[in-house]
Steps between C-alpha positions, in 0.01 A plus 500: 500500500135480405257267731379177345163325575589226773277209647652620811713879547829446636600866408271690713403525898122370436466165332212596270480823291196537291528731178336560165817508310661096522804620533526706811318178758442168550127534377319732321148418688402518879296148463817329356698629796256414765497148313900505566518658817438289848447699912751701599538625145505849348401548161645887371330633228605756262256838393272413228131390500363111553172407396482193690273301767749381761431205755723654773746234719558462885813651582615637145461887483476715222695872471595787228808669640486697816540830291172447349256472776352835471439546196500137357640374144398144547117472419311174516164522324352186617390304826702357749332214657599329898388231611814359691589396828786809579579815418663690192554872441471711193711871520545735271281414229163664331188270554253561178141355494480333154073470527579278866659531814842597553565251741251226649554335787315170531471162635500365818878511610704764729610731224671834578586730203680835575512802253750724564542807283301386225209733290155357490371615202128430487367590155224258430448273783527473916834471549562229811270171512572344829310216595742251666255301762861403676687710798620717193604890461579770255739760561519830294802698649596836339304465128300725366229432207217626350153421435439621135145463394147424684405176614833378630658558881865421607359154647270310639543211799303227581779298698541477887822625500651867438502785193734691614625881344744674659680828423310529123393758280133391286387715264140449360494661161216339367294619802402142541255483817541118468636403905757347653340220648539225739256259607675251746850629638667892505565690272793768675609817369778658615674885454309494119395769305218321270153614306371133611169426600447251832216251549443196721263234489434187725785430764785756323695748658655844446798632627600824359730714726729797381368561178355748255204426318337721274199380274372884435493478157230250496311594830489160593528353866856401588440191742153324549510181695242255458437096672623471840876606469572849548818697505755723638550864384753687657735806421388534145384831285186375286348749279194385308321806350151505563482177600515368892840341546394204731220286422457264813321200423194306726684247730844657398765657794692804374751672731638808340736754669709797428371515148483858313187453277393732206172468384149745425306219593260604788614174655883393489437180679134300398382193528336223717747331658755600774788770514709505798680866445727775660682785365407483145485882331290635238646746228216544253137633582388140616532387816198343646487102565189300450649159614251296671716416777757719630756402757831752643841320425675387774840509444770273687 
């Protein structure tokens, strides 16, 4: 028996199923299922591509099927916007710039948006907007993504709350030395393998543990902190070419530890602000450290 187009699927175990062909869902459009879809709802959608700006919903999440999550067949080319007072997940699914973000999070309410599985694909513009000024956080758990031209970066934060990548593969094939930035909360990496550039300005934070970063191929500084935040840089390999791999800003805290650093800068670690380190190894021909202030680790 063939599906039929339903206000509401009876036939199937989620409610709303999204395809380009009428026949095989209850909508062919994302939008029109959000529209139709209330918290605690899941809306399934089937491969294809959507070129559509979605205004995500509290409590309604979107999925491809479970089979597709590493190497997706759902695409959206568009921006998905949050500004509500919640949280809602997206899985599975390919996340295409269309000349904006891929997803914005804005406003002033406690929003929470989890990607789980999904592809960033960054081809002509910064991938993640988040600017929520409420107690708000965005979770990327097992993506990956790319960052396909100059210009761009995976995302940029200037919200109190968390940017959070864990257990992600970033490529940067447009050698983009644009930064991951964050100006008011953290911005945490976790067990990643990325090409990204870090920066901080004013009160923002770093937290990059268990990662490799390598920005060789444009011999450009990995993380440079700048304002009064600082960071934490711990267990990662960070290979930057010719460049110094740690940049540590005036009036900016640094503690970096067990890192294995690869660089031909005479100086690994510059700046003028303050590095608390310990057991940090150097694997290229630099090695020296011109930070202003320089303080041992102590380790609890």
């Amino acid at each position: 028996m063939a599906n039929q187009q339903l206000s509401t699927n009876t036939f199937a175990v989620e409610k709303w199923i999204v395809s380009p062909t009428a026949s095989d869902g209850t909508h062919t459009t994302i939008g029109a299922a959000l529209a139709s879809a209330s918290s605690g709802d899941t809306i399934l959608i089937r491969p294809g591509q959507y070129t559509e700006n979605l205004t995500l919903k509290a409590g309604v999440n979107l999925t491809a099927y479970s089979a597709d999550g590493d190497i997706p067949n759902v695409t959206i080319v568009g921006k998905c916007t949050a500004t509500f007072t919640g949280t809602a997940c997206i899985s599975g699914i390919r996340l295409q710039t269309n000349s904006d973000f891929l997803l914005a999070v804005t406003g002033g309410n406690n929003t929470n948006v989890n990607l789980f599985r999904c592809y960033l694909n960054c081809t002509n513009n910064t991938g993640i907007s988040f600017t929520s000024s409420g107690n708000s956080n965005v979770i990327v758990f097992y993506c990956s993504g790319d960052t396909g031209t100059t210009g761009i970066s995976l995302g940029t934060s200037t919200a109190g709350g968390a940017l959070n990548f864990s257990y992600g593969n970033y490529t940067n094939t447009g050698n983009s030395t644009t930064p991951v930035t964050t100006s008011t909360g953290t911005v945490y990496f976790r067990y990643c393998t990325c090409g990204c550039v870090f920066t901080t300005s004013s009160a923002g934070k770093l937290d990059l543990r268990w990662n490799i970063i390598d920005t060789a191929a444009s011999n450009t500084i990995a993380i440079t902190t700048a304002g009064t935040g600082g960071g934490t840089v711990l267990h990662n390999s960070i290979s930057c070419g010719s460049a110094a791999c740690i940049s540590v800003g005036a009036g900016t805290t640094v503690s970096a530890f067990s890192n294995l650093v690869t660089s031909s800068a005479t100086n690994v670690f510059t700046g003028a602000g303050t590095i608390k380190t310990a057991s940090n190894a150097c694997n290229g021909t630099g090695s020296g450290d011109n930070v202003v202030t320089i303080t041992p680790l102590t380790l609890i």
